[in-house]
N, C-alpha and C positions, 0 to 999 in steps of 0.2 A: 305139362300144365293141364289143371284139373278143367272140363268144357264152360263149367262156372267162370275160371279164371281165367279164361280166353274171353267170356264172353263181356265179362266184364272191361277189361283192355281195349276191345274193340268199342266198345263203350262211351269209353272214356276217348277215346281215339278220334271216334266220329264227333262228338263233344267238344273238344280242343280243335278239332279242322274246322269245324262250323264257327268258331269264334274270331272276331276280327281282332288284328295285333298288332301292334306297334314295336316299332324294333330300333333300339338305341344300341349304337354301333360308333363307338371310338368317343361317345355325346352326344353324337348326332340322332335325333330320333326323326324315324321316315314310319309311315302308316296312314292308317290303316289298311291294310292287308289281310285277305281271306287266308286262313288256316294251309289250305291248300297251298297257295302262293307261298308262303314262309315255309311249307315241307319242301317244295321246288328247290327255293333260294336258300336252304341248309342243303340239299342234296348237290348241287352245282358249287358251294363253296362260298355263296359271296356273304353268308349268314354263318359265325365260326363257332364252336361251343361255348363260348365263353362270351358271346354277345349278348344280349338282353331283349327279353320280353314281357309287354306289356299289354293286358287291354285294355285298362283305364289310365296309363300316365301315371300312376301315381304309384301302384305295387310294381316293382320291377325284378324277375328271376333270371338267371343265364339259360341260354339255349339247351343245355344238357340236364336242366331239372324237366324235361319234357321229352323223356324217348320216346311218346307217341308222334311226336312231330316231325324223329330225326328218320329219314331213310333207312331200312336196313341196311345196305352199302357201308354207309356214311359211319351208322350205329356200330357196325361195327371194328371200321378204323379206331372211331374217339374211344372205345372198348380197349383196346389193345394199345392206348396212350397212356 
């Protein structure tokens, strides 16, 4: 990866941790929560890839359109799924 394209990721990375999220989980939506806190709670399991996030309630994506959020660890189990 080109140092451009690192730097950008990191970026984007620091961007998406500083934003606060809400997370709808089975319907259930619990938030707001720092960026940080939501990479915790994907890296420990209790946030799955397929749960959802939001920061305004109203646009909602699955955990894994956000690999900046997901732990390396983590990234790449759901990789290898």
């Amino acid at each position: 990866m080109s140092e451009v394209g690192r730097q950008s990721m990191n970026d984007k990375r620091a961007f998406l941790l500083g934003q606060q999220w809400y997370i709808r989980k089975d319907g259930l939506v619990t938030g707001p929560f720092a960026g940080t806190v939501v990479r915790r709670r994907i890296g420990v399991g209790r946030v799955a890839p397929n749960d959802e996030l939001s920061v305004d309630q109203i646009f909602w994506e699955p955990v894994h359109l956000y690999p900046e959020l997901i732990p390396y660890k983590k990234k790449r189990v759901i990789d290898e799924t």
